[in-house]
C-alpha positions, -999 to 999 in steps of 0.1 A, spaced: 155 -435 -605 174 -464 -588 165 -500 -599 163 -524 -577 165 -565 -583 155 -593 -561 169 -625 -576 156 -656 -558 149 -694 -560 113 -692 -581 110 -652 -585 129 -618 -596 111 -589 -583 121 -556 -595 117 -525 -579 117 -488 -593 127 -460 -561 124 -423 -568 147 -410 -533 132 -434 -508 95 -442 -529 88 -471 -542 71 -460 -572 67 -496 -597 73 -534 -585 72 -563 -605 74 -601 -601 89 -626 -625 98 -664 -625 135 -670 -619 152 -693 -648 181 -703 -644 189 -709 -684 179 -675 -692 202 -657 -712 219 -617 -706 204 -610 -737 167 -624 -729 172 -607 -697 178 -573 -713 147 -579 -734 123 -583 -702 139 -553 -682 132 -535 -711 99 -543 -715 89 -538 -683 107 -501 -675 96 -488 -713 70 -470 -688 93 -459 -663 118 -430 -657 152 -438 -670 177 -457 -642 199 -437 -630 213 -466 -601 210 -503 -600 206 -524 -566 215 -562 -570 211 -597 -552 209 -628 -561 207 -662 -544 207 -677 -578 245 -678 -591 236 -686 -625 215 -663 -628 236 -639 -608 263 -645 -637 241 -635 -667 222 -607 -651 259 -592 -647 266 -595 -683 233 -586 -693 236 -552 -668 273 -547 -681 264 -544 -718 234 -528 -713 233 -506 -687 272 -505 -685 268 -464 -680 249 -468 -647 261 -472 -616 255 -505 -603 258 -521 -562 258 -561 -560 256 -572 -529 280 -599 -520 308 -602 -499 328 -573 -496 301 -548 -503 293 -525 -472 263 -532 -459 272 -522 -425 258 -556 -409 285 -577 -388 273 -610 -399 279 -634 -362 281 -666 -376 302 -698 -383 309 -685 -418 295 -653 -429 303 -658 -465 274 -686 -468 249 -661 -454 224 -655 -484 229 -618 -498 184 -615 -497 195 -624 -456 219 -595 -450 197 -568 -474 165 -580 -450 183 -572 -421 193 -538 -433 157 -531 -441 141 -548 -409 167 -528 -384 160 -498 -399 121 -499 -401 115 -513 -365 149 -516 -345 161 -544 -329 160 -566 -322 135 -581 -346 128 -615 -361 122 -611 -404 105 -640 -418 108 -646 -452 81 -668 -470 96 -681 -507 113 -714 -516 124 -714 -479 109 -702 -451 138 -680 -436 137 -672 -400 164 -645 -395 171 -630 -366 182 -588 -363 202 -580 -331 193 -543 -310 228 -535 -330 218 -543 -362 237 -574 -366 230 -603 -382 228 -632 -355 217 -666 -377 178 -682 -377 165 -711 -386 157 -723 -426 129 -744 -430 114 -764 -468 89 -734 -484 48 -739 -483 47 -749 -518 77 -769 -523 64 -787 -492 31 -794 -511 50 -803 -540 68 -831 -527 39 -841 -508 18 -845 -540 49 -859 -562 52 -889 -532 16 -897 -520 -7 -914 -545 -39 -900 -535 -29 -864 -528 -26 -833 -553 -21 -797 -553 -44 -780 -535 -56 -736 -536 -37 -720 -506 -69 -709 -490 -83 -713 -454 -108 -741 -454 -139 -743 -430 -126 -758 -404 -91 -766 -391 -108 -802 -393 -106 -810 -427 -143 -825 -442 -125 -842 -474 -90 -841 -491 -85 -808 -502 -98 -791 -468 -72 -814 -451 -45 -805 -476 -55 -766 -470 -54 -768 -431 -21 -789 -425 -6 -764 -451 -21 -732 -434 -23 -738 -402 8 -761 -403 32 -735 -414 16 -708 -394 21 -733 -361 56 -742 -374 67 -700 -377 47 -690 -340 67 -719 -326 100 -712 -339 95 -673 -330 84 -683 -289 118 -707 -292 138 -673 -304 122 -646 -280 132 -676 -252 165 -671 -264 174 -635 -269 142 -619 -252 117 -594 -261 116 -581 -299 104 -552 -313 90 -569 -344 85 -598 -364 81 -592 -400 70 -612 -427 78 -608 -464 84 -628 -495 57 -638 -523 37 -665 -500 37 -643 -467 -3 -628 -474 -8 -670 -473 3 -676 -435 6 -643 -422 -36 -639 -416 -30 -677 -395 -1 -666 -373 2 -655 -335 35 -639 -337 43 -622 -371 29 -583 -363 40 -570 -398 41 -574 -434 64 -561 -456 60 -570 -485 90 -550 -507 112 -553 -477 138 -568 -499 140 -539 -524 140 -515 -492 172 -529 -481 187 -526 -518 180 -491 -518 198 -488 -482 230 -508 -496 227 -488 -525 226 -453 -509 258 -467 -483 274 -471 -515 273 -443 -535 253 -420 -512 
């Protein structure tokens, strides 16, 4: 069974493949102060159900955490074979920007995953403490997108900086036109962010034509997805797909 780990800005998820089934995902929160050792505790916890690992898939766009969750896999699962994705790991994606090395590893492992589910080229967006716009050539490569400030931590600051205004439930309100605070709240953030993707993705397709997908993922994409014109699929373990791909170009 090959484990695979998502590390990002607010959540872990984890990923259990047996050949190219996903058979057990879970979610955690991300901490940053969390020891190798507390780390070890959790995995365990959570896999006692599972098949034992017999691979391990890794990214991380956390470096702290990156750092501990190699300790933690090198004293206690020193005996398996283990693929971190970082630079100098084949992934078999020319990365075709300024400086490749600054690309996010979760970046590169989507567009493994998103070229070879759908082609190219495709548009991933990625819905989590950013929303990443990444854009998949017909090659496979990796051509750059646009980053834009997450749905919650946008709601966050908004409710940290304006007096009158609190967090809100993500849910579609009655009416675009907002009747009181919290309907208002619910339709700049919904329809805001779905606007704000749709118009990005037209600026895109103006730019390198026709795509043969665009495909959301990440823990807030069931919010927006329902509200968008252009997104036309969700993937929601598209991440761990593309672990299990840089795992298997690996080792094989």
């Amino acid at each position: 069974m090959l484990l695979t780990i998502d590390v990002g800005n607010t959540n872990t998820v984890l990923g259990m493949f047996d050949g190219e089934e996903l058979c057990h995902s879970w979610r955690i929160k991300t901490d940053s102060r969390t020891t190798a050792d507390e780390m070890a505790l959790t995995f365990r916890g959570l896999l006692s159900e599972a098949d034992d690992v017999t691979g391990i898939a890794l990214c991380s766009t956390v470096p702290a955490v990156l750092r501990e969750m190699r300790g933690m896999l090198d004293r206690y699962f020193g005996d398996v074979t283990t693929v971190i994705v970082e630079p100098g790991t084949k992934t078999g994606v020319p990365v075709l920007t300024d400086n490749p090395k600054e690309v996010g590893a979760d970046r590169i492992v989507n567009t493994i995953a998103a070229h070879h589910l759908y082609g190219g080229p495709c548009i991933v967006v990625d819905f989590g403490t950013s929303t990443n716009l990444d854009v998949v050539s017909a090659k496979g490569e990796f051509l750059g997108g646009a980053l834009a400030p997450g749905v919650e931590i946008s709601l966050d600051a908004l409710a940290s900086r304006a007096a009158q205004l609190r967090k809100v439930e993500l849910v579609a309100p009655r009416s675009v036109i907002g009747k009181n605070t919290v309907e208002a709240l619910q339709s700049g953030a919904l329809y805001g962010f779905a606007g704000q993707v749709d118009g990005l993705v037209d600026r895109i397709v103006d730019e390198i034509g026709d795509v043969t997908a665009v495909i959301a993922t990440g823990g807030l994409a069931p919010i927006v997805v329902p509200e968008s014109q252009t997104i036309t699929n969700y993937e929601p373990d598209l991440t761990l797909v593309g672990l299990r791909l840089v795992f298997d170009k690996n080792v094989g």
